[in-house]
PALO-635507 format. One record per residue (C-alpha): residue in three letters; x, y, z. Coordinates in steps of 0.25 Angstrom, whole numbers, plus 5000, padded with zeros to 4 digits. Example, Ala and Ser with C-alpha at 12.3 -4.5 7.8 and 13.67 -1.06 7.14 Angstrom:
2
ALA504949825031;SER505549965029;
END
This chain:
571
UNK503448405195;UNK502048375196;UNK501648505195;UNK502548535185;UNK501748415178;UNK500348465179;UNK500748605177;UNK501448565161;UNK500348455159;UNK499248585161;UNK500148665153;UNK500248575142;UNK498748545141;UNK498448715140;UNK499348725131;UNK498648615121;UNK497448655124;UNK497748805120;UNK498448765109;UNK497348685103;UNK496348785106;UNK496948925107;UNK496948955092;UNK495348915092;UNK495249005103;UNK494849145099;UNK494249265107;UNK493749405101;UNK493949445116;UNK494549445128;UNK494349475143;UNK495449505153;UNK495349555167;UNK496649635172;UNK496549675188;UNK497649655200;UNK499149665201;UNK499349595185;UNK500549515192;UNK501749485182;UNK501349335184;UNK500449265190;UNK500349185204;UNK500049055198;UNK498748985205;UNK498049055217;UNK497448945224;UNK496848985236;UNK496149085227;UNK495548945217;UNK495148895230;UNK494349015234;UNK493849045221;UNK494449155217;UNK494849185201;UNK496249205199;UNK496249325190;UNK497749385193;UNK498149415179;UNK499549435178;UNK500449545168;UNK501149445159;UNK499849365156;UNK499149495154;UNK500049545144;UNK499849405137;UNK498449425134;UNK498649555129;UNK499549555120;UNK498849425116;UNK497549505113;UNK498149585107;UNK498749495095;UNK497349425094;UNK496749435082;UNK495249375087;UNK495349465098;UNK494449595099;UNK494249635113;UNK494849635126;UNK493849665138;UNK494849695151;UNK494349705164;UNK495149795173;UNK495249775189;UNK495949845199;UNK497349835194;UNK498749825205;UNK499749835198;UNK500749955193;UNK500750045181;UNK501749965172;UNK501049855171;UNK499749925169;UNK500450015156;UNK500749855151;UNK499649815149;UNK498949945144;UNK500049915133;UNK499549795132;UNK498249815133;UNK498349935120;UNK499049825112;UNK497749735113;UNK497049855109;UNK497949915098;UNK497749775093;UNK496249795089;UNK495849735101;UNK494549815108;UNK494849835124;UNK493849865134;UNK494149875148;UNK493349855160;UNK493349905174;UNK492549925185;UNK493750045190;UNK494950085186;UNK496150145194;UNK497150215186;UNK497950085182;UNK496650025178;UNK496250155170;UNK497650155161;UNK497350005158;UNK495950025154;UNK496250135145;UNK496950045136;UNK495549995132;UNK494550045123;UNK493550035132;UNK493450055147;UNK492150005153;UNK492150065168;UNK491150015178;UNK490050115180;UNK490250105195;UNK491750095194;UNK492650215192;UNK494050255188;UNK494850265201;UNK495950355194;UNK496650465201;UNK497950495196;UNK499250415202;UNK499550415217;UNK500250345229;UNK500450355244;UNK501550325251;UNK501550305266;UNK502750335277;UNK502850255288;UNK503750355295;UNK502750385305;UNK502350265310;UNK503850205311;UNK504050305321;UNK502950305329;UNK503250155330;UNK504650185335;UNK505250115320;UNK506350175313;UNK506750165299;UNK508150155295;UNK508050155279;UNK508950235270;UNK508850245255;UNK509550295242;UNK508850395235;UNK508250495236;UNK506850425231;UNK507050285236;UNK506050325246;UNK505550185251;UNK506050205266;UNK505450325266;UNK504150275268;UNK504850215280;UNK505850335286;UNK504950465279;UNK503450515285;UNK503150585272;UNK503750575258;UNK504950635254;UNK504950735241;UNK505850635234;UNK504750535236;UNK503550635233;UNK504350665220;UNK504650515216;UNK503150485218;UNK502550595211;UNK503550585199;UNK503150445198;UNK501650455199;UNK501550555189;UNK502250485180;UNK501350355180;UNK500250475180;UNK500550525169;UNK500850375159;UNK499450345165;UNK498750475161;UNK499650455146;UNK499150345144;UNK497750355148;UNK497750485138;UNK498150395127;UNK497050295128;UNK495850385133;UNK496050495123;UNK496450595135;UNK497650695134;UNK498650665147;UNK498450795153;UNK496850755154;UNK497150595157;UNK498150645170;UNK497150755174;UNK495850635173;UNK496850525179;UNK497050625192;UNK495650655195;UNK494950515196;UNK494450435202;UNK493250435191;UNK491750355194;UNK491450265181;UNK490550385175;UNK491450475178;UNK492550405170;UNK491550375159;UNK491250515156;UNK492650545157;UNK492850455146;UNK493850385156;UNK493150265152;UNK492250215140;UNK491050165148;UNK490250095160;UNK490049945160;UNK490549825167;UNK491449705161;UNK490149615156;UNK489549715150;UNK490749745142;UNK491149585140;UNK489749575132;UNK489949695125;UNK491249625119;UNK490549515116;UNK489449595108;UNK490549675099;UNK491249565096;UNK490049475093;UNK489649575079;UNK491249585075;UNK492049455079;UNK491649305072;UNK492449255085;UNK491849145094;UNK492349065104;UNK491448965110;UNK489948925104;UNK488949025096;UNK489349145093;UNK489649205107;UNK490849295107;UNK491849245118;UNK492949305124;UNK494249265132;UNK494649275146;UNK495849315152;UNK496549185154;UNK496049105142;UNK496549205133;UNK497849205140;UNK498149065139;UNK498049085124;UNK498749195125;UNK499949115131;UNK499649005122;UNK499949085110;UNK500949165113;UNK501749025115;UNK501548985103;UNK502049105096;UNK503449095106;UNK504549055095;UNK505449035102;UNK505848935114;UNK506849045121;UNK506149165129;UNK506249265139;UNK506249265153;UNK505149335161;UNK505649355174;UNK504949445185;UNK505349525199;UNK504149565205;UNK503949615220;UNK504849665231;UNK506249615228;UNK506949525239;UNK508149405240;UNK507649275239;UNK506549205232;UNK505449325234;UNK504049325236;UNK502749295230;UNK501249295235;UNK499949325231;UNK499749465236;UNK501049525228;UNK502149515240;UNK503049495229;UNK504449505229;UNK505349425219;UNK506749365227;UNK508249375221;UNK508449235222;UNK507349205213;UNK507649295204;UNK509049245203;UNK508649095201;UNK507549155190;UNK508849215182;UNK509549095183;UNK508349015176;UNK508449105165;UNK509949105164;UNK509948955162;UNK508648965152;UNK509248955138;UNK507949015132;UNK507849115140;UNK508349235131;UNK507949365138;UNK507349405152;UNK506149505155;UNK506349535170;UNK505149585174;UNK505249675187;UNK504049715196;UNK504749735209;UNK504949875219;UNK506249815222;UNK506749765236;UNK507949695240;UNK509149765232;UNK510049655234;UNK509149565228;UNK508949655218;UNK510449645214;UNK510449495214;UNK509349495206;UNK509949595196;UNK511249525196;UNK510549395192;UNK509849465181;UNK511149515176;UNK511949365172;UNK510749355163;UNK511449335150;UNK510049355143;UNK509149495139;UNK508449555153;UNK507549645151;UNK506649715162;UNK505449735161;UNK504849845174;UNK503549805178;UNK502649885189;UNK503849935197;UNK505449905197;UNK505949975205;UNK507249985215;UNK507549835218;UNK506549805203;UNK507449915196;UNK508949855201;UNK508649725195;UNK508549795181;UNK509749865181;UNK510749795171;UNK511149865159;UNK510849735151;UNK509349735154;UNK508249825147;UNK507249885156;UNK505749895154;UNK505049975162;UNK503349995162;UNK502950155161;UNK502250135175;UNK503250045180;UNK504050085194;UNK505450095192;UNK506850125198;UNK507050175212;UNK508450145211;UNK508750155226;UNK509050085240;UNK508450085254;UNK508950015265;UNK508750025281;UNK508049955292;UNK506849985302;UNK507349995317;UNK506349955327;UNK506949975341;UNK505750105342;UNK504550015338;UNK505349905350;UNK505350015359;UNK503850055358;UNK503249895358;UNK504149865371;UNK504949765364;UNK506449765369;UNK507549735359;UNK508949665361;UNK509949655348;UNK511149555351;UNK512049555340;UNK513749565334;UNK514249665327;UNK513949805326;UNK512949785316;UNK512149675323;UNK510949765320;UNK511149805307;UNK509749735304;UNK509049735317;UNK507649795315;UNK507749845329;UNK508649945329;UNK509150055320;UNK510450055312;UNK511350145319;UNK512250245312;UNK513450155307;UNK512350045301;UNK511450175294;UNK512650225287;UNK513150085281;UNK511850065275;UNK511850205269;UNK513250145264;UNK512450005258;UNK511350085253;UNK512250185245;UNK512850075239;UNK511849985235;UNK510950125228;UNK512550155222;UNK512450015216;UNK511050025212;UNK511250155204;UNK512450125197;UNK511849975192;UNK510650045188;UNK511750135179;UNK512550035174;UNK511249955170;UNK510550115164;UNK511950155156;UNK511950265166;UNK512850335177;UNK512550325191;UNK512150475192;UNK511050455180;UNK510250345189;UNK510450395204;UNK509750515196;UNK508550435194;UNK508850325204;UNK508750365219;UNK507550275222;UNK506750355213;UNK505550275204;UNK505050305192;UNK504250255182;UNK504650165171;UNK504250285161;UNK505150385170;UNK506250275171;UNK506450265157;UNK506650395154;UNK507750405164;UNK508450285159;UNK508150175171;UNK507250085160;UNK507350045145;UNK505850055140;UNK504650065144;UNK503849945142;UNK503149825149;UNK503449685151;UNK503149645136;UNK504049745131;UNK505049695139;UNK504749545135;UNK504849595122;UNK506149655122;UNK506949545129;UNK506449465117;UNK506949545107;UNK508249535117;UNK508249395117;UNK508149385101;UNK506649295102;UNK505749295091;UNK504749415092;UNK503349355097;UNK502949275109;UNK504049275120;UNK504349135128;UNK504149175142;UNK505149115153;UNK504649155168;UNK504549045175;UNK505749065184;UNK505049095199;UNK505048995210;UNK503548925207;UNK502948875219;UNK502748735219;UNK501248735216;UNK500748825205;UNK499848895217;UNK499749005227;UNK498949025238;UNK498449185238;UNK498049255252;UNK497349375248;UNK497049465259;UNK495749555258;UNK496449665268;UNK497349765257;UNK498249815268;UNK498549695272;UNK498649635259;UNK499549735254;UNK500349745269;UNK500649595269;UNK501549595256;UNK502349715258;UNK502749675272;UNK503249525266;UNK504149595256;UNK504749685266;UNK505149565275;UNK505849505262;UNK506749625260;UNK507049645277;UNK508449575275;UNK508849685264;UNK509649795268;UNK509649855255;UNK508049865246;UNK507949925233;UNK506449955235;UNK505550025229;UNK505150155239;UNK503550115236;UNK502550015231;UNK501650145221;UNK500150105222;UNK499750205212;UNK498050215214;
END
């Protein structure tokens, strides 16, 4: 309650402050800095990070788009100076906002990017500016698309483990980096489809916006990396320089052309990234018409039974049960007129998968999806109903409409460490789930029988919801993924489009007034204190190792996963 309190009395005073000062406040430029994993939200309040000093500087997708589209409509606005970072997230919602970053620019607005190196993600955001200003001792760390995948075959054997997993189809290869020691042809051919395919919207677009043809732009995107210099002469970039020196040259341009000024004298002042978005916000409320609105709700991580996971270092997963009671919220809400569900997720437990589809279905309301980085398996059964439209990102990671099941036996690891083992229990199935010893032949061929079934029922849902036959999408199910671009044209997504798009299409579903949307998303268990605690951990194996092994312990009572075969780290 007292939280509550303080948290409305804050909100209040912002507000009057903004709305008594946000008309006065005008700025011929803006500044924003775009580095990290750009999560869908944000976390809310690091604290151990105030303590020690450190800026929180985590910009988040949906607040992103904001200021854009923001800067683009602003008529006292001329430039925008964008720093890019190293950037940790996945090609869809790096193809968003390039669109939205071409919008601020087809606007009149002058965009000029700054860097110290740019990867291949970086590279395609940055050649939506009109200038590129590279580090002279940075680079362009650009060599085409490419990813490794590692079998553990071998080393499960020489540890006496054996892996029981079965799958259905042919490229729902996740247990074969388990059961395989090299990759199957299948696998090499799913991979190499896939990548090209994200190699070739790359090189497309970065054609389009350096002058190039796509034959030159895929032939100069394979042979990187580049030095600065290198990449200058290349005319892969516009010049060498560092963010300062490109900040005061902003300052200096606009100084002879724009009568603007904030502040005393006549110096020419720009906005940062969170000023601006606060009156961004500000004024998109006030041109909301309408108290009804549409829901934003989000399934990002590993999906599991229960209420789900979230931390700081993106062991995410998001639980059934929440997402049911998020549903219910929005059944009972009267102004709530639409649904955008925005999916992020490889997939995970199918059975909470179906419950979390099942839920969405007794939604009387408009749902549309909106595919971020990767839905997939598990993120890919949730959208199949024929009543919701699908949006799917170019670059976003789709499909794998498929099952694995199985277990990992242990007796041989037992046997080599000297441990002894006794199992006491009744019925002849006493050790169906033991993680001791394997499944004998009776228990294997009832979970080829569970499996079948399940894929069965995956295939035909994903028919009924796709207005095709069963034949039609095992054809381009089997566990295979594609890309959102290779999706839509074999019939698995509506558009092609980003998370705007989709907002936009649900209001037009839900018959609101065109203009600002009103925004419902707060349907997640809070914590009780608008805080978190984040634990970073300098060591990156470990860091990355840490998360992956509590997501798997959150799926080990499901016999049955819709997953994902890999987590794609294109570099």
């Amino acid at each position: 309650m007292v939280r509550r309190l303080i948290l409305s009395l804050a909100g209040l005073w912002r507000s009057l402050v903004y709305r008594l000062i946000g008309r006065r406040l005008r700025f011929p430029w803006l500044e924003i800095e775009i580095r990290g994993s750009l999560p869908e939200s944000g976390d809310g309040f690091d604290l151990l990070g105030y303590l020690m000093g450190r800026r929180q500087t985590e910009v988040s997708l949906l607040d992103l788009l904001t200021v854009l589209r923001a800067a683009a409509r602003d008529e006292n606005l001329r430039a925008v100076l964008i720093s890019i970072g190293t950037l940790e997230c996945g090609f869809a919602r790096i193809e968003e906002i390039a669109v939205a970053i071409s919008e601020v620019r087809e606007a009149g607005k002058r965009i000029v990017v700054v860097a110290e190196h740019l990867g291949l993600k970086e590279y395609r955001l940055a050649c939506e500016a009109d200038r590129i200003v590279l580090a002279p001792q940075g680079g362009l760390s650009i060599a085409g698309t490419g990813a490794d995948v590692t079998f553990f075959r071998g080393l499960l054997d020489k540890f006496g483990i054996e892996p029981q997993l079965l799958h259905r189809g042919d490229y729902k290869s996740a247990s074969e980096l388990l059961t395989e020691k090299s990759i199957s042809a299948p696998h090499r051919k799913m991979l190499d489809e896939l990548l090209g395919d994200l190699f070739r919207q790359l090189a497309t677009a970065v054609a389009l916006r350096r002058g190039l043809s796509t034959e030159v732009a895929l032939r100069i995107l394979g042979d990187g990396p580049y030095t600065a210099s290198r990449a200058l002469e290349m005319r892969l970039v516009d010049a060498l320089g560092h963010a300062p020196d490109e900040r005061e040259r902003i300052r200096l341009e606009l100084a002879t052309t724009d009568t603007i000024t904030t502040g005393q004298g006549n110096e020419i002042k720009g906005a940062g990234y969170g000023q601006y978005l606060r009156l961004a916000a500000l004024r998109a409320r006030q041109e909301i018409r309408s108290s009804d609105g549409v829901a934003l709700l989000h399934i990002e991580g590993t999906i599991t039974s229960g209420e789900g996971i979230r931390d700081a270092r993106e062991a995410r997963s998001t639980g059934s049960k929440s997402v049911v009671r998020a549903v219910e919220a929005i059944r009972k809400n009267r102004r709530i007129k639409a649904l955008v569900l925005r999916v992020n997720s490889p997939g995970g437990s199918g059975l909470a998968s179906d419950v979390m589809l099942a839920a969405l279905s007794r939604l009387e309301i408009p749902v549309v999806i909106s595919m971020g980085d990767v839905a997939a398996s598990g993120g890919y059964y949730v959208a199949a109903n024929r009543k919701f439209r699908i949006y799917a990102g170019a670059g976003t990671i789709t499909g794998s409409i498929g099952v694995i099941a199985g277990k990992i036996a242990l007796a041989g690891l037992y046997e080599k460490l000297g441990l002894g083992h006794a199992h006491v229990g009744h019925g002849t199935s006493s050790n169906y789930f033991s993680a001791h010893t394997p499944w004998t032949p009776e228990q294997l061929a009832r979970t080829e029988r569970d499996i079948d079934e399940f894929y069965r029922d995956f295939v035909g849902k994903v028919a009924e919801a796709r207005g095709r036959t069963f034949e039609e999408i095992h054809e381009v199910a089997q566990g295979r993924v594609w890309t959102g671009a290779q999706a839509r044209e074999r019939g698995l997504v509506d558009e092609v489009g980003g998370l705007r798009a989709a907002l936009n299409t649900a209001r037009t579903l839900a018959g609101l007034p065109e203009g600002a949307i009103r925004i419902f998303s707060r349907f997640q268990r809070r914590p009780r204190l608008p805080l978190r605690l984040a634990v970073e951990f300098p060591d990156e194996p470990v860091a990355g190792l840490l998360p992956e092994l509590k997501i798997w312990n959150s799926l080990a009572h499901d016999r049955l996963l819709a997953l994902m075969p890999w987590r794609l780290r294109i570099y």
